[in-house]
C-alpha positions as CSV (number, residue, x, y, z in Angstrom):
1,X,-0.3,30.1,-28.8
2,X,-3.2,29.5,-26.7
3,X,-5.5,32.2,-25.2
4,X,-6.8,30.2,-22.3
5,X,-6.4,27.0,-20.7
6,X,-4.6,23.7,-21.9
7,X,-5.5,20.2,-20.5
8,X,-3.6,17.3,-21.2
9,X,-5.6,14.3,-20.2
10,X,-5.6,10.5,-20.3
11,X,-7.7,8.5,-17.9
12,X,-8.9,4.7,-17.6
13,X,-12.2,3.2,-16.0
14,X,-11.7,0.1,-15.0
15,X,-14.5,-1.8,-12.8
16,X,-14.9,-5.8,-12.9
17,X,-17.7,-7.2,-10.3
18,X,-16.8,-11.2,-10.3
19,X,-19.5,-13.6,-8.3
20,X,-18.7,-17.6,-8.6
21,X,-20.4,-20.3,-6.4
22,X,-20.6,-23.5,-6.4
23,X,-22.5,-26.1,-4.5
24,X,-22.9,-30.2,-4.2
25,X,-25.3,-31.7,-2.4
26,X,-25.5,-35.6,-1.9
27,X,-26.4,-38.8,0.3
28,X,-22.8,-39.9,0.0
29,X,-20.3,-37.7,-1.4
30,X,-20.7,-34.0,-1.2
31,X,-18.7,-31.9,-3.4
32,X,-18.9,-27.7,-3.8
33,X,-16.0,-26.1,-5.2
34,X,-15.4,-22.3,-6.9
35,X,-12.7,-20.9,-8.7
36,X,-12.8,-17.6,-9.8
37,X,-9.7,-14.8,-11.6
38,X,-9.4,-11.6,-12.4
39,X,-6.9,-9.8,-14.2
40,X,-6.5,-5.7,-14.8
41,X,-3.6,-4.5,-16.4
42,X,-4.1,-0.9,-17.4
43,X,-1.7,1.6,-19.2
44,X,-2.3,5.5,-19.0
45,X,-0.2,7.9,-20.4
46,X,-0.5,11.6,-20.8
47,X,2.0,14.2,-22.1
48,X,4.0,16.8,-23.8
49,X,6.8,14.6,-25.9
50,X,8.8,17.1,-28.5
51,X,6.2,19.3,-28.8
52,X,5.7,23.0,-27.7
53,X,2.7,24.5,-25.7
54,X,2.1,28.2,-24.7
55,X,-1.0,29.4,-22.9
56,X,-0.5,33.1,-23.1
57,X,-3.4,33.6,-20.2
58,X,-4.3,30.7,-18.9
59,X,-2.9,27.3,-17.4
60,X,-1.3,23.8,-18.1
61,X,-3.0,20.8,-17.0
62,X,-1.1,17.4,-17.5
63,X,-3.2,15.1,-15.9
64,X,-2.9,10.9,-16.2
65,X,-5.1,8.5,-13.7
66,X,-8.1,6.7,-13.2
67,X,-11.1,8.0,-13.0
68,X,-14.9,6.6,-12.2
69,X,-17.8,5.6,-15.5
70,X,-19.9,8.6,-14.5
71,X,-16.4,10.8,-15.0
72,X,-14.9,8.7,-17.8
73,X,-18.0,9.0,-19.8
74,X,-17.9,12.7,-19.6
75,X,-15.8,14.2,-22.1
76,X,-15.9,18.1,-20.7
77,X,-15.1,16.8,-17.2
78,X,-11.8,14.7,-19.2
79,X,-10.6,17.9,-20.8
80,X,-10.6,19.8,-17.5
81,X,-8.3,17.6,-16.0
82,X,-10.2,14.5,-15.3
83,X,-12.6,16.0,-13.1
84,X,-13.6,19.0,-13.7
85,X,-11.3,20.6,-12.1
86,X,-10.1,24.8,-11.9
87,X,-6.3,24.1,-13.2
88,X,-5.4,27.6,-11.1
89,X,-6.7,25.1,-8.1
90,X,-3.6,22.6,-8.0
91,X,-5.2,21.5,-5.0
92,X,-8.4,20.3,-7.0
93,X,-8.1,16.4,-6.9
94,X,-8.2,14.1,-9.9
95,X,-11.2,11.4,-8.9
96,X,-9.3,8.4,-9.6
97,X,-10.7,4.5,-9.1
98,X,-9.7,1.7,-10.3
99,X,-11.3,-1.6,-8.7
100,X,-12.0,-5.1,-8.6
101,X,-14.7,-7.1,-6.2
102,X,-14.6,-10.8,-6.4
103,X,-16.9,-12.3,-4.2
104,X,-16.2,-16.4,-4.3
105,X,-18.3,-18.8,-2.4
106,X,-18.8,-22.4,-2.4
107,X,-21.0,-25.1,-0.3
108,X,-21.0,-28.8,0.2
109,X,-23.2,-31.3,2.3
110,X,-23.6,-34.7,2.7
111,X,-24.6,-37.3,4.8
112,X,-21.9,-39.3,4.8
113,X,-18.5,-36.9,2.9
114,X,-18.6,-33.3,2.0
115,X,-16.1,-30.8,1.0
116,X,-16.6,-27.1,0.1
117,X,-13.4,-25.1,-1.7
118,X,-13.5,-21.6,-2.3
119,X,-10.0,-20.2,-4.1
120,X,-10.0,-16.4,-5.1
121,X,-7.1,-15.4,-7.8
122,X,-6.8,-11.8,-8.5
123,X,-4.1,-9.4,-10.6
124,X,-4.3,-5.3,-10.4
125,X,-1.6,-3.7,-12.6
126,X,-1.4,0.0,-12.8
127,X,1.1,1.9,-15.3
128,X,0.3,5.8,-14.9
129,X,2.4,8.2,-16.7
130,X,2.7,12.5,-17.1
131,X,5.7,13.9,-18.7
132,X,7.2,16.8,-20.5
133,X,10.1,14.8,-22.6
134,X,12.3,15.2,-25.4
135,X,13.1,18.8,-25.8
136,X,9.3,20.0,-25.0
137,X,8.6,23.3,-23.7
138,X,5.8,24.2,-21.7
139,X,5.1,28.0,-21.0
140,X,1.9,29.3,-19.0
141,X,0.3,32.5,-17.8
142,X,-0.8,30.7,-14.5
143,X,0.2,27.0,-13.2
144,X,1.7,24.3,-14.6
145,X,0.8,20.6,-13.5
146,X,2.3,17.4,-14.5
147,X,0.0,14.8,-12.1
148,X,0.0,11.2,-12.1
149,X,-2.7,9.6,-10.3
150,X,-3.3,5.9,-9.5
151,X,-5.7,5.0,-6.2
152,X,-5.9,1.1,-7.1
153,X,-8.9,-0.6,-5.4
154,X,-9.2,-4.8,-4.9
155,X,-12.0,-6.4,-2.9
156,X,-12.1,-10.3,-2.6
157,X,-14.2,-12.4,-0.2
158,X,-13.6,-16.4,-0.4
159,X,-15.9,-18.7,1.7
160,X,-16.0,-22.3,1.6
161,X,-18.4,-24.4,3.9
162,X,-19.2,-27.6,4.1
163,X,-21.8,-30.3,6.6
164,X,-21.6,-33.8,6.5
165,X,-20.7,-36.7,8.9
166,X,-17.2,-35.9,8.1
167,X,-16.7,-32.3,6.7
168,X,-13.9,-30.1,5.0
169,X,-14.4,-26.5,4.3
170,X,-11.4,-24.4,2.7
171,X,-11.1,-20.8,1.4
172,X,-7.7,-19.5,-0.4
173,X,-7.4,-16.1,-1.9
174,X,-4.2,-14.7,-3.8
175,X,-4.8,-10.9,-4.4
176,X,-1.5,-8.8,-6.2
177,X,-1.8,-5.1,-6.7
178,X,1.3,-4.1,-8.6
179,X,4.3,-5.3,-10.0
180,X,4.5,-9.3,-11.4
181,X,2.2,-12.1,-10.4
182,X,4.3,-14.2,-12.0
183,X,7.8,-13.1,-9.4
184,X,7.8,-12.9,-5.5
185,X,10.1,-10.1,-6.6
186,X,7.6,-8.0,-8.4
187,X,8.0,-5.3,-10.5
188,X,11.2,-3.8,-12.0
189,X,11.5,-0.7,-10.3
190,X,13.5,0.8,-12.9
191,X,11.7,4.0,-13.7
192,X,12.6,4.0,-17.5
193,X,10.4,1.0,-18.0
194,X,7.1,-0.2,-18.4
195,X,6.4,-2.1,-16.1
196,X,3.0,-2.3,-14.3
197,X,3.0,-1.0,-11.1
198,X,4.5,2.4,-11.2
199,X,3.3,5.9,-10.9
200,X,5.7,8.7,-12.5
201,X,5.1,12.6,-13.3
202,X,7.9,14.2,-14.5
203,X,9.9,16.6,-16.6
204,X,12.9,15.4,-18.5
205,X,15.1,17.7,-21.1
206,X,13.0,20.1,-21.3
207,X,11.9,23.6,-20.8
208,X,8.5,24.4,-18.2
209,X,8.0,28.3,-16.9
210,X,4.6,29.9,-15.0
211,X,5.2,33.6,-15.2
212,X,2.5,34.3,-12.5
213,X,1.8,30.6,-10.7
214,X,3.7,27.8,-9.6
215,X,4.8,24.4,-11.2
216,X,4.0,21.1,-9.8
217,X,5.3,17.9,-10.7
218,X,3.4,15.1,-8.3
219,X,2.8,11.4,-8.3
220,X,0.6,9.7,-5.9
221,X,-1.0,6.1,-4.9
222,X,-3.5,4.9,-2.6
223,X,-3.4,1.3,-3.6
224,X,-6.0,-0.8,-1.3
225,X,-6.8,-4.6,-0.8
226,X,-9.5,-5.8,1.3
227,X,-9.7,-9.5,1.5
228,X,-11.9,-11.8,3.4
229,X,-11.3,-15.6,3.9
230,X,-13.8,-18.1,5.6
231,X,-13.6,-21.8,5.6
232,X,-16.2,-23.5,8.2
233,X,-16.9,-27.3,8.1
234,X,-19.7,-29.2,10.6
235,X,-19.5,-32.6,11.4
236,X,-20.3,-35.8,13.6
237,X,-17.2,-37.3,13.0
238,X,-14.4,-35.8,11.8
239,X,-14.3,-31.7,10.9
240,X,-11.3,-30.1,8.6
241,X,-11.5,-26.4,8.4
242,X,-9.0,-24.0,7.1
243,X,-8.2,-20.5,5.1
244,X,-5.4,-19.3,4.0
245,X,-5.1,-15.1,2.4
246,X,-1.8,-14.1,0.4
247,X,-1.8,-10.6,-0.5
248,X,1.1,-8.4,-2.1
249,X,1.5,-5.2,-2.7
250,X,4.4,-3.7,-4.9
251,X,4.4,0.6,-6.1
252,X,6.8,2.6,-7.2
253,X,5.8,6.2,-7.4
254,X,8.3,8.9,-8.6
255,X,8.3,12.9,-9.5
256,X,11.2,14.3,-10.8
257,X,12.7,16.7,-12.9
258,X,16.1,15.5,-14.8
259,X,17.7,15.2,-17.8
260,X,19.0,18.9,-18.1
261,X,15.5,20.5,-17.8
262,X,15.0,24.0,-16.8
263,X,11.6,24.8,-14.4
264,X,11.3,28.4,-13.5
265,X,7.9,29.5,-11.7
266,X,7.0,33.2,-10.3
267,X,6.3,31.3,-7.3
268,X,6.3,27.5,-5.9
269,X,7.9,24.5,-7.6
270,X,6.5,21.6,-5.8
271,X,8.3,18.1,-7.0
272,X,6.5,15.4,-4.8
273,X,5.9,11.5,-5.0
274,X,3.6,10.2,-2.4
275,X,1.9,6.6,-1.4
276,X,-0.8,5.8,0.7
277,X,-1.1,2.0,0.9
278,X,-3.7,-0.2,2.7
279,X,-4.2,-4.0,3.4
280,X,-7.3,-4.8,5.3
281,X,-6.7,-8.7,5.6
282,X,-9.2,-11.2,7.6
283,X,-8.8,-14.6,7.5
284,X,-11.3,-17.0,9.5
285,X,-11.6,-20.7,10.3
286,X,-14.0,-22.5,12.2
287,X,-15.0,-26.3,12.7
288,X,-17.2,-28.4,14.6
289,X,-17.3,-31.9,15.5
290,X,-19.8,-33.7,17.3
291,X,-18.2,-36.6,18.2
292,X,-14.4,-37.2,16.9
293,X,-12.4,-34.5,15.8
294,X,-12.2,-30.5,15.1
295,X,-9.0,-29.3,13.1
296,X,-9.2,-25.8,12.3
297,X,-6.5,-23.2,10.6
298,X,-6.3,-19.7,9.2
299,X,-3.1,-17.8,7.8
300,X,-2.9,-14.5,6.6
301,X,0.5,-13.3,4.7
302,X,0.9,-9.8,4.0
303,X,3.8,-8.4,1.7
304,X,3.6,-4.7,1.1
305,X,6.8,-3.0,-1.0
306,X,6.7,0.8,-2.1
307,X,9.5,2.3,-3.5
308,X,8.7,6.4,-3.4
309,X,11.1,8.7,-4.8
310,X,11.2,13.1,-5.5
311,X,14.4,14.3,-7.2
312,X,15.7,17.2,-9.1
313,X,18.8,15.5,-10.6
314,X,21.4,15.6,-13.6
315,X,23.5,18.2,-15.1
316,X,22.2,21.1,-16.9
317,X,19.2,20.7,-14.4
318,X,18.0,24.2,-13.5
319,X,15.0,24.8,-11.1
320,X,14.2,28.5,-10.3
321,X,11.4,29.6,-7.6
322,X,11.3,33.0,-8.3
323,X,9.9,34.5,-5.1
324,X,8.3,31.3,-3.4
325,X,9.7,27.8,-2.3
326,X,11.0,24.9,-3.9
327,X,9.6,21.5,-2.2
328,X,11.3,17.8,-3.0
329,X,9.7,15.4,-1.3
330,X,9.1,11.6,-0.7
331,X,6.6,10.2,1.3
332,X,4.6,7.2,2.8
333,X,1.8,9.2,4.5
334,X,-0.5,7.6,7.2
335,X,-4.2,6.4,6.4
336,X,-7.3,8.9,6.5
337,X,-9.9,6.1,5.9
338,X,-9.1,3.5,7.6
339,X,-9.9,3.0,11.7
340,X,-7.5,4.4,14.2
341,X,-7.5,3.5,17.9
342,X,-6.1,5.7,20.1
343,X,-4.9,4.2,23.3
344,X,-4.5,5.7,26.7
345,X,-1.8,5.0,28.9
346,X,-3.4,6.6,31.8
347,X,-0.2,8.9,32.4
348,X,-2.3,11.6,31.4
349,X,-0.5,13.0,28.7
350,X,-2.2,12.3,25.1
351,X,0.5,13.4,23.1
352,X,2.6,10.1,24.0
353,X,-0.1,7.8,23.7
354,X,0.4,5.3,20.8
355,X,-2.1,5.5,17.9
356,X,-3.1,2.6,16.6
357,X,-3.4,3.9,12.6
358,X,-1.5,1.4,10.2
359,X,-1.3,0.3,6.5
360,X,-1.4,-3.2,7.5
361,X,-4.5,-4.3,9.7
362,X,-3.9,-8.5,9.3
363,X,-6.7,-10.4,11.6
364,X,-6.1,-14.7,11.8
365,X,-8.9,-16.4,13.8
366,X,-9.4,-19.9,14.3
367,X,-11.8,-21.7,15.9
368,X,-12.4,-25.6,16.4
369,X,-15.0,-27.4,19.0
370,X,-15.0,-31.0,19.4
371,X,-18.2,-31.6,21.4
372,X,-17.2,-34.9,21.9
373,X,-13.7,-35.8,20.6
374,X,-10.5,-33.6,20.2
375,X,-10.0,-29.9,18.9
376,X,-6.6,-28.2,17.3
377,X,-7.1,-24.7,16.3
378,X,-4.0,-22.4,15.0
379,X,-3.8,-19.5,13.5
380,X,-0.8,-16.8,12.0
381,X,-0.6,-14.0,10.4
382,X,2.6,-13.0,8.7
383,X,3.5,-9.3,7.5
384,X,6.0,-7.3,5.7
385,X,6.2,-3.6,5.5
386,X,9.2,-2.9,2.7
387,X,10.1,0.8,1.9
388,X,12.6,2.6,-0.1
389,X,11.7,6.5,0.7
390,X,14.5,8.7,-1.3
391,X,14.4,12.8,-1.8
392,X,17.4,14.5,-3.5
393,X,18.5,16.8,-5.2
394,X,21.8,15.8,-6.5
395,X,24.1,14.9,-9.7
396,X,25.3,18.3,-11.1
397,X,21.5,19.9,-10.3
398,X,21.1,23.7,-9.5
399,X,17.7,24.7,-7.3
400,X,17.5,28.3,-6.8
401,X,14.7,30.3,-4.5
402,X,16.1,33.1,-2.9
403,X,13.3,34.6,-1.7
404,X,12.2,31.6,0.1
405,X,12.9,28.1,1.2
406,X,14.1,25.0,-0.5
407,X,12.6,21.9,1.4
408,X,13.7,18.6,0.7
409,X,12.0,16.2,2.9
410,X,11.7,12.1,2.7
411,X,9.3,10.9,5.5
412,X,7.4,7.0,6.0
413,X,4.8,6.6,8.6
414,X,3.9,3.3,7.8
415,X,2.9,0.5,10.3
416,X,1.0,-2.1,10.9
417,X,-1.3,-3.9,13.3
418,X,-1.7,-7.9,13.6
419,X,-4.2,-10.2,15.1
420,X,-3.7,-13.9,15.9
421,X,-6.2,-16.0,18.0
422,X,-6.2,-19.7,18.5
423,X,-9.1,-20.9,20.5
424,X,-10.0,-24.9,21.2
425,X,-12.7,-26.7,22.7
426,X,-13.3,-30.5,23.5
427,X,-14.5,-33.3,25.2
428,X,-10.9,-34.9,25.2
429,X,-8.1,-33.3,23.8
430,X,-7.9,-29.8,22.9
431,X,-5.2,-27.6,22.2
432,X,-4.8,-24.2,20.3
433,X,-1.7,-21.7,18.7
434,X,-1.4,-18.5,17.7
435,X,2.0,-16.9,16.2
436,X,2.4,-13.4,15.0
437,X,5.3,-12.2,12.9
438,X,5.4,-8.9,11.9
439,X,8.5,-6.8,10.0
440,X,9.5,-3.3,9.1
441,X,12.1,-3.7,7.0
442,X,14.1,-7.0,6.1
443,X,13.4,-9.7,3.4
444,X,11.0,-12.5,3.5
445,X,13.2,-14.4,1.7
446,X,16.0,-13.9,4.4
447,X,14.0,-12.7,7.5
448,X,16.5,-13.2,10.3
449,X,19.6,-11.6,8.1
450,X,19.9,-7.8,9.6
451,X,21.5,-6.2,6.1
452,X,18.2,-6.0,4.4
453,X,16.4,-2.2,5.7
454,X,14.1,0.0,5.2
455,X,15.4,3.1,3.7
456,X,14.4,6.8,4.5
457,X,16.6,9.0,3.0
458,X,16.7,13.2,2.1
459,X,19.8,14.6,0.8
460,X,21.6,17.3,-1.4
461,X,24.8,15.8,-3.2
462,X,26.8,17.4,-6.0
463,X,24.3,20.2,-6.4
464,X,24.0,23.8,-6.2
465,X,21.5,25.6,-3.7
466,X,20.9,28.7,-2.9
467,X,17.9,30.1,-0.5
468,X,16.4,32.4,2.2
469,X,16.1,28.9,4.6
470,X,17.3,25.1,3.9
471,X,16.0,22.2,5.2
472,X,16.6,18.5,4.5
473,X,14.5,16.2,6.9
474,X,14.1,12.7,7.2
475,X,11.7,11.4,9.3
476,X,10.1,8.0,10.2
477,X,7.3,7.3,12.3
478,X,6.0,3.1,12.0
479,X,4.3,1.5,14.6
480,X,3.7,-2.3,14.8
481,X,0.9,-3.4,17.4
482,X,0.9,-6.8,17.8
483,X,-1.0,-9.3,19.9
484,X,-1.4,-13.1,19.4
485,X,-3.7,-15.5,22.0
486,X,-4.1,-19.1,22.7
487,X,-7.1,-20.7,24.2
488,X,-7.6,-24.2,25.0
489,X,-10.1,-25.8,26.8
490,X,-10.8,-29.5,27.8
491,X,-13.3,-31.6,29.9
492,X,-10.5,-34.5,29.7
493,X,-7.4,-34.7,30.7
494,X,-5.7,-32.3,27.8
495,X,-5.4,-29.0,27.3
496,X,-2.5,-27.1,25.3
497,X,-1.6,-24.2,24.3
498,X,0.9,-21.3,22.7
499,X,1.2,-18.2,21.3
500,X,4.1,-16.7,19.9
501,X,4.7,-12.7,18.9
502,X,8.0,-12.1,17.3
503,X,8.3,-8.5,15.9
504,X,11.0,-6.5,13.9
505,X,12.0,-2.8,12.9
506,X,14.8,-2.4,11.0
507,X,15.7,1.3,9.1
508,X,18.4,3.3,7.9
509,X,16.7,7.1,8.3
510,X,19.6,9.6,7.2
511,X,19.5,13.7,6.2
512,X,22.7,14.6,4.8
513,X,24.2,17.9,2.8
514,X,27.1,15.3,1.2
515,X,29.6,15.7,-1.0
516,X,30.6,18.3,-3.7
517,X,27.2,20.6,-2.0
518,X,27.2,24.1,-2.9
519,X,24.8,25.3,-0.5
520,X,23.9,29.4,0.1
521,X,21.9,30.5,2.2
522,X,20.6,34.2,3.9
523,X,18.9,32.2,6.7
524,X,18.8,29.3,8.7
525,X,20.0,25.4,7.5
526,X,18.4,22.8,9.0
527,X,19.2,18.8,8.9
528,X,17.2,16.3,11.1
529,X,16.8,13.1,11.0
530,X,14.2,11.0,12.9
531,X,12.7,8.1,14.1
532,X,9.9,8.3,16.5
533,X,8.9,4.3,15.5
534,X,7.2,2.4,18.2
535,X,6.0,-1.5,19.4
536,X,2.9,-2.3,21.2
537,X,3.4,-6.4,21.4
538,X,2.1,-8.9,23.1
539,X,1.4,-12.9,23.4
540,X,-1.1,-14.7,25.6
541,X,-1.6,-18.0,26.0
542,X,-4.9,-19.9,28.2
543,X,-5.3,-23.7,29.1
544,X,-7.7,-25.6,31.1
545,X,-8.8,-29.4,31.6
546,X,-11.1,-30.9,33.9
547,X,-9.9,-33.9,33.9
């Protein structure tokens, strides 16, 4: 027995700062090239596993992230959760960073061939555990907390330029946060394993009570890649530019209490698995020819897949909320730091007015100029939002909180916003494209089948409730603004041009009280489900000659 508090802490710092250039430089053949990896597979666990604490007046702190040096370093902040932190706070955050910046640049010039290659390869595996396992008990004065943490950070930037009487300048980056590099796939996302990728809290056969606080089981990820692509090539004959950025994104974050467990707080049990997820994507072409010809391209492909699950689940499975509220919930929450746009529609009423806030911000820009010859410029961007959202409590379960409210609630804001521009210049020929393809939901390996959806699901099946008030609410809120443009120009007798904005939500969004649901209640019962998802599309295309 423990007079005072107990901290359970495991924590990584992870930081890898990459810079590789190269550069050539010659009268005939010019040749800069860069190639530059990184690879960060981390593992942090932290538990109770067949073991017994007590903390007669104080609280229980099971705390696993990633956390910055100037914390890591500090092992007083590490005992107090990771940060510091009062554990009778459970809204006291666990400072968690785990990053990569690759900066890859390379340079070539010539006076008669020169080519400059930038390519940017980069891995970020997270595994982030906390658990009470294997016939543990956990019993505390105050709170209880079993967090798992994981706010994954990647930063790339890939230039490749090049100036010579005829020129090529490239720039590839391949960024994967989560799951395996080595799979389009990914990760398993089978939560008994070890794959990379995943962020689980939870209690499993076993025993957890707060006699005066609350017990919280919670897993959350703000996984972030920021990638930059530039290839830009000069020439007075012919000019090759292009850059190409392929970025995935694969998380599974689960909380959960199973296996026969019992969880009994004097006041809130909060079982909660949430994502915030972020791709800020530019990729950026330009080339220049004096004399003959300009070809210019820039792709951007964006795959981001998050599989979020809260549950209470199995037989034997007894959650109590003595006199507060029991809370299982799933979620794919909107940004806080990234830009949002709100746009006006003039009617006068804000509350309608779409809001430009997504996970996805995907920018392809291509420019070519040929000052005296022929220009081609294209550009696409290509994105996929994927999304299994799933809160239950279900399989022989009980949750009881009769003196308040049992909330199960699944919920996915995520969208995305797209930017393709084609623009062309020449003396003679010019002509420019632009395409845009954007999905919520469906499969990249199958994108025109309609079977493959996003899921957004909150349910009680084969459970026992009982409650003041019941509610069970899915709701879905993901935006895709979209917006793709074509210029060409021409002092000859040529001028093409197209853009092309093709744009996809599919979902399943379902709150359901199924089959073999014992459900008691003194109060109200409410089951909603929603989807409030929007489009704000558009395709523009420009073309002028003068000859």
């Amino acid at each position: 027995d423990i007079q005072g508090d107990v901290a359970v802490a495991a924590t990584a710092s992870t930081s890898m700062i990459v810079v590789a250039g190269g550069i050539g430089l010659s009268s005939k053949i010019g040749v800069g090239a860069s190639l530059s990896t990184t690879d960060v597979n981390n593992t942090i666990y932290a538990g109770v596993d067949g073991a017994s604490i007590d903390s007669i007046a104080g609280s229980v702190d099971i705390s696993a992230g990633f956390a910055p040096p100037s914390v890591a370093k500090d092992s007083t902040a590490l005992v107090k959760g990771l940060s510091g932190a009062d554990l009778n706070n459970s809204e006291d955050d666990i400072p968690s960073d785990s990053q990569i910046i690759n900066v890859t640049v390379a340079g070539a010039g010539s006076k008669d061939f020169a080519l400059g290659a930038a390519v940017s390869l980069n891995w970020l595996q997270n595994d982030v555990q906390a658990y009470v396992r294997n016939d543990s008990t956990v019993t505390a004065e105050g709170n209880v907390q079993v967090r798992a943490v994981d706010n994954p950070e990647l930063i790339s930037v890939a230039v490749g330029l090049a100036l010579g009487k005829n020129a090529g300048g490239a720039a590839v980056a391949y960024n994967y946060l989560g799951g395996d590099p080595t799979s389009s796939n990914g990760a398993s996302y089978d939560a008994t394993s070890g794959a990379p990728g995943q962020v689980l809290a939870y209690i499993d056969n076993s025993t957890v009570e707060s006699d005066s606080g609350k017990v919280s089981v919670t897993a959350d990820s703000s996984p972030s890649i920021v990638n930059v692509t530039v290839g830009g090539a000069g020439s007075t004959s012919i000019s090759l530019a292009g850059s190409i950025s392929i970025n995935f994104m694969k998380t599974k974050v689960d909380a959960s209490i199973t296996g026969g467990s019992t969880v009994t707080a004097a006041t809130d049990v909060d079982v909660s698995a949430t994502i915030t997820p972020n791709m800020v994507i530019v990729a950026g072409s330009i080339a220049i020819s004096t004399s003959s010809l300009a070809g210019s391209v820039a792709i951007a492909t964006n795959d981001m897949r998050s599989v979020i699950e809260g549950r209470i689940e199995g037989a034997g499975t007894n959650v109590t909320a003595t006199a507060g509220d029991i809370t299982v919930a799933a979620e794919v929450l909107n940004s806080t730091d990234r830009p949002a746009v709100d746009l006006d529609d003039g009617d006068g009423n804000t509350a309608n007015d779409p809001i430009v806030d997504a996970q996805i911000w995907s920018f392809a820009i291509s420019g070519a100029a040929g000052v005296g010859g022929s220009a081609l410029a294209g550009a696409a961007t290509l994105n996929w939002i994927r999304n299994d959202v799933d809160a239950h409590i279900s399989l022989g379960s009980e949750a009881h909180a009769d003196a308040g409210t049992v909330e199960v609630r699944a919920a996915d804001k995520a969208g995305l916003n797209s930017i393709a521009g084609g623009l062309a210049g020449a003396s003679n020929a010019a002509i420019g494209g632009a395409i845009a393809y954007n999905y919520i939901g469906g499969d990249p390996d199958n994108p025109f089948s309609g079977n493959t959806r996003n899921q957004i699901s909150a349910s009680i099946d084969n459970a026992t409730v009982t409650a003041d008030t019941v509610e069970v609410t899915a709701i879905s809120d993901g935006d895709i603004n979209s917006f793709s443009l074509a210029v060409a120009g021409s002092t000859g007798a040529l001028a093409a041009s197209g853009a092309l904005s093709l744009n996809f939500i599919r979902k399943n969004v379902t709150a359901d009280i199924g089959t073999g649901a014992q459900v008691t209640t003194t109060g109200d019962v409410l089951v909603k489900a929603e989807d409030t998802s929007n489009m704000l599309t558009g395709a523009g295309q420009l073309s002028i000659a003068g000859g």
